[in-house]
Legacy VTK file of the C-alpha trace (Angstrom):
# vtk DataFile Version 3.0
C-alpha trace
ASCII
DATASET POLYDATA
POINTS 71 float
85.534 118.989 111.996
88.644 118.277 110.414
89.317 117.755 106.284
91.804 115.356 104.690
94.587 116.755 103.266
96.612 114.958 100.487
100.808 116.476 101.280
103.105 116.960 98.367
104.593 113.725 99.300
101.436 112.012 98.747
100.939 111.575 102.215
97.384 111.985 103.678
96.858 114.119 107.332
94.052 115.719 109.516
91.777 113.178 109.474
88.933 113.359 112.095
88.049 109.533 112.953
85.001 110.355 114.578
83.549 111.191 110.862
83.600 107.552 109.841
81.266 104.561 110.407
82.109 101.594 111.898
80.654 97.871 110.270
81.868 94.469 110.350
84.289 93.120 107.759
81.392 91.161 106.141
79.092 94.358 105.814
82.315 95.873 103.711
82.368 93.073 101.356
78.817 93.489 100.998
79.272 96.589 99.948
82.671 96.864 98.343
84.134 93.409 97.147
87.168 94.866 95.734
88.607 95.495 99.320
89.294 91.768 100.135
93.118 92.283 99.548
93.156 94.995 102.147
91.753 92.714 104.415
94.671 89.945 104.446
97.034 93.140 106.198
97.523 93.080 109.668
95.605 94.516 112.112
97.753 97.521 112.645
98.025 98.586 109.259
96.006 101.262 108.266
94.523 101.516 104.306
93.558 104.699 102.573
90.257 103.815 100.255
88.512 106.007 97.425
86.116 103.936 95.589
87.892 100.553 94.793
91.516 101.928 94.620
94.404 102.219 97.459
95.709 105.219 98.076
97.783 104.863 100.704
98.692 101.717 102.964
100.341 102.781 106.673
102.484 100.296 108.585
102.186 99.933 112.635
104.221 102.660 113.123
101.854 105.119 110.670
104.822 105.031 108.522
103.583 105.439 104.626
104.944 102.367 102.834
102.714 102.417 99.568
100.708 105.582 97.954
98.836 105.877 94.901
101.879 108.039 93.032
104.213 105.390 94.337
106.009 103.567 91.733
LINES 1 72
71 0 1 2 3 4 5 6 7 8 9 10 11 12 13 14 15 16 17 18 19 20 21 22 23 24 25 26 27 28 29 30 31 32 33 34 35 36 37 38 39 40 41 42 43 44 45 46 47 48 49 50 51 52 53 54 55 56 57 58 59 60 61 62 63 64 65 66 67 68 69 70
């Protein structure tokens, strides 16, 4: 099992996928409404979540274009 580390940068790493649950986009609104806007990215961006705040958006390439301590 793997932890999430938060870098220096800002930059998240060593995260273990299997450790997350899968749902359908309208199960996640359900539950958290405030993640609409992350839904409007493409499909190959990756967003960073803790509780209704973005902490890190990742472009198709995994590159880190936006973090929390961005500014």
């Amino acid at each position: 099992m793997n932890e999430i580390f938060q870098n220096k940068d800002g930059k998240f790493s060593n995260v273990d996928t299997t450790e997350y649950e899968s749902i359908y986009a309208y199960q996640l609104l359900n539950i958290r409404p405030s993640v609409l806007k992350a839904l409007m990215l493409p499909y190959d961006y990756i967003v960073v979540i803790d509780g209704d705040d973005i902490i890190e958006l990742l472009n198709e390439k995994d590159e880190s274009i936006i973090t929390k301590n961005s500014p």
